[in-house]
C-alpha positions in Angstrom: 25.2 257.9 111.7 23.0 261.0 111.6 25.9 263.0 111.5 27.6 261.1 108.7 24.7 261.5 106.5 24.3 264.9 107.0 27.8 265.8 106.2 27.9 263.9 103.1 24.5 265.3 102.3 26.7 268.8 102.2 29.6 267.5 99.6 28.1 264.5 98.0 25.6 264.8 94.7 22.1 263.3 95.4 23.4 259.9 93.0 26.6 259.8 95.3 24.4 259.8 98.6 21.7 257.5 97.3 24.9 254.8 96.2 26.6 255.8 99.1 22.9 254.7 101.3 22.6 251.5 99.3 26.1 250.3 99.9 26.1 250.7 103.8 22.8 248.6 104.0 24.7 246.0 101.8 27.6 246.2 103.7 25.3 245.9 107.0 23.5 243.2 105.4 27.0 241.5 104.7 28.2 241.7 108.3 25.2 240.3 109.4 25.3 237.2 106.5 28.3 236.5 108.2 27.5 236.6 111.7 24.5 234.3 111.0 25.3 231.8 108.6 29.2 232.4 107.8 28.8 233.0 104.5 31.1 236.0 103.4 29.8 238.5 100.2 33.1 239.5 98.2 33.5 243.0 97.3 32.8 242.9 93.7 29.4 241.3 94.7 28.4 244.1 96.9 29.2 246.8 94.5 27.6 244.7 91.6 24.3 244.9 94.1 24.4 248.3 95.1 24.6 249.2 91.5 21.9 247.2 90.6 19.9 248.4 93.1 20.4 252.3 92.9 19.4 251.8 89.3 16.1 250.4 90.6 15.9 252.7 93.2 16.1 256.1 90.4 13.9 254.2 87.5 11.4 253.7 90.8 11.8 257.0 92.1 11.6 258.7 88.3 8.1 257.6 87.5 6.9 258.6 90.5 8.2 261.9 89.5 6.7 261.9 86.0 3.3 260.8 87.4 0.2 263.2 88.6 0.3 265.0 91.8 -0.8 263.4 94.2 -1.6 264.3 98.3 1.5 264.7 100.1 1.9 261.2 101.4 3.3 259.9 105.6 6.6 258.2 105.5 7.4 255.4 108.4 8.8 257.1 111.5 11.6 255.7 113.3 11.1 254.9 117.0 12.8 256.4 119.9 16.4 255.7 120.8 16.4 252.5 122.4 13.1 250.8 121.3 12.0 249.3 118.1 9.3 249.6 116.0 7.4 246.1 114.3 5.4 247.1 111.2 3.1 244.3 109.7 0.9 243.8 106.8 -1.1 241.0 105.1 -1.5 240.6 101.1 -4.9 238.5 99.9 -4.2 236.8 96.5 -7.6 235.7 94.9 -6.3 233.5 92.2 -4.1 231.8 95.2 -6.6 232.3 98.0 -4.6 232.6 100.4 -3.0 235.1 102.7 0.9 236.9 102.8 1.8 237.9 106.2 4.9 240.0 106.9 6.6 241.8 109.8 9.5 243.9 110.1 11.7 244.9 113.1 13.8 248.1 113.0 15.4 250.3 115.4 15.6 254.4 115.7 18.3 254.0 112.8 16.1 252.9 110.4 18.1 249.2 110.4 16.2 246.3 109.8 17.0 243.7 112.8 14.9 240.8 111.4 11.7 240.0 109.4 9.4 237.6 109.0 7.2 236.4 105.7 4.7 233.8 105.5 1.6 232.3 103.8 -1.6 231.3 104.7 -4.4 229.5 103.1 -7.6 230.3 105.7 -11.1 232.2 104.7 -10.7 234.4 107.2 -11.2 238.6 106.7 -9.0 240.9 106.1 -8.8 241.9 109.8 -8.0 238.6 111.6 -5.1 238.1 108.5 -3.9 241.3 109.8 -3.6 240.6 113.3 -2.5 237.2 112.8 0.2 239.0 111.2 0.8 242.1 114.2 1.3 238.6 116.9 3.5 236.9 114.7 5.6 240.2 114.5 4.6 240.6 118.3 6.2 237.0 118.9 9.0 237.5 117.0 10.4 240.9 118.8 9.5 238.6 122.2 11.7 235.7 120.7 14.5 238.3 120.3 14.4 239.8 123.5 13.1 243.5 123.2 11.6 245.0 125.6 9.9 247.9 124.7 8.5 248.1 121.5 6.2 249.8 118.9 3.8 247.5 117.1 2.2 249.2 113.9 -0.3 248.3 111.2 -2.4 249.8 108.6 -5.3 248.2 109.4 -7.1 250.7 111.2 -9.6 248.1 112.5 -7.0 246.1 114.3 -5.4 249.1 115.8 -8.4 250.9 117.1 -9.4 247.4 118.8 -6.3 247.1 120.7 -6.2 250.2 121.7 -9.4 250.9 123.5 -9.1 247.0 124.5 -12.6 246.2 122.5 -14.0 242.7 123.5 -15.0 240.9 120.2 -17.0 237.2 120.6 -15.3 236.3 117.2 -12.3 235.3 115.7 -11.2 238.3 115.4 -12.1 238.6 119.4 -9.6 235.9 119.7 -6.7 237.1 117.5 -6.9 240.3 120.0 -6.7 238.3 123.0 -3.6 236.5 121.5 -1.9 239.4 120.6 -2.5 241.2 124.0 -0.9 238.3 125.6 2.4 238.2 123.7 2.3 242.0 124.5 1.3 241.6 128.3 5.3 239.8 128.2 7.1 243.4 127.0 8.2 245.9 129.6 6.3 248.5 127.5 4.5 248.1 124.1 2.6 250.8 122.1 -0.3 250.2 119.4 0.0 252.4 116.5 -1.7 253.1 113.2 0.0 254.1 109.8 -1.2 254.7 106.3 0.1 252.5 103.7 2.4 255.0 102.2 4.4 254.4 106.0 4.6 250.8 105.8 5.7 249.9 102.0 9.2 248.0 103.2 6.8 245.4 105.2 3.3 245.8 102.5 6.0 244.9 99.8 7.6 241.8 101.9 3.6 240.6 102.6 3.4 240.7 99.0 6.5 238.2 98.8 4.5 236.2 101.0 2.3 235.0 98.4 5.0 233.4 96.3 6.3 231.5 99.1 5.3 227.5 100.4 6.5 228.2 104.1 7.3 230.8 106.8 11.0 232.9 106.0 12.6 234.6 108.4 16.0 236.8 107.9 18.7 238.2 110.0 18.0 241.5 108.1 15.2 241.1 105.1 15.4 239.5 101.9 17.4 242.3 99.3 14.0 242.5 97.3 12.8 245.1 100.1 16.0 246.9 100.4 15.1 249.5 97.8 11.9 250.6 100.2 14.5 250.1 103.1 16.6 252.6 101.7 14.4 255.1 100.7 13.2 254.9 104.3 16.6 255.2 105.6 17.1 258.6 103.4 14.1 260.0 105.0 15.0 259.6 108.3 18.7 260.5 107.8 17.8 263.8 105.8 14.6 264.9 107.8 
């Protein structure tokens, strides 16, 4: 796929390669519609989407250009060959009061292999939200099967905890201990800490969270993240 992309990088305008980006995940996210559920996307609908969506994706990319310099930001790094990386992230909504959780799983290609979205009404902090978010990502990439895996978070809190194994006589204390269990059941697992600016695709699908009644999940993710998906992609792809 590397390969691919970097040849077309060579002959292809940047508009041509961003389409070109946003049709493959479409067509992906049609192969996988149909392996799932059976329901086949017609060809005019995937264009139709991808057109739609690399619109987005330049009006998006555009006022970031236009807007102040700002410090050189950390994209999301792929895993190795052969693992998978689960990014997570919880939204608070004040007006709502309640909790978005999201979780993402992709592998070394940048392809999103499932995700997970749900909401939560609890008075809990910020940190327990966000590790109740890293196990249910933790538990989903069990469910699936994987075996070794990367679980990463923003929350630098949650992070630093499991990785130095802190004891906490909280609830926060027990969120740990619930994660580290789900973990104890991978061959090999690995804690790690991003900055938001490497974990928009899964930030953006906490923040669809909100607007839902009950837990989602998705064969790939729901096309409102596929934009961020992309853009990730590109990065990877091009780097």
């Amino acid at each position: 796929m590397k390969e691919l992309l970097l040849s077309a990088s060579d002959c292809l305008k940047t508009e041509e390669l961003e389409f070109m980006c946003i049709l493959m995940w479409r067509l992906w996210f049609r192969r996988n519609k149909w392996k799932h559920e059976k329901q086949w996307l017609d060809d005019e609908a995937c264009l139709g989407w991808a057109c739609q969506h690399l619109s987005d994706y330049q009006q998006f990319h555009n006022k970031k250009h236009h807007s102040p310099a700002k410090t050189p930001t950390m994209p999301w790094v792929a895993p190795v060959m052969g693992t998978v990386k689960v990014n997570t992230d919880a939204a608070w909504c004040s007006q709502k009061k309640k909790f978005g959780l999201g979780a993402v799983i992709r592998d070394s290609n940048g392809s999103v292999l499932a995700s997970v979205a749900l909401p939560v009404y609890a008075p809990v902090t910020v940190a327990v939200a966000e590790g109740w978010a890293l196990k249910r990502g933790a538990t989903l990439a069990r469910q699936m099967g994987f075996s070794t895996v990367t679980l990463e978070s923003d929350c630098l809190e949650v992070i630093k905890a499991l990785v130095h194994q802190t004891k906490f006589n909280s609830e926060l204390g027990h969120v740990l201990d619930g994660i580290s269990d789900v973990c104890s059941t991978f061959d090999k697992h690995i804690f790690s800490h991003t900055p938001r600016s490497g974990n928009q695709v899964v930030h953006n699908l906490a923040k669809i969270a909100l607007a839902i009644d009950y837990e989602q999940t998705w064969p790939t993710g729901p096309t409102c993240i596929a934009t961020f998906v992309v853009a990730d992609f590109q990065h990877i792809s091009l780097s």
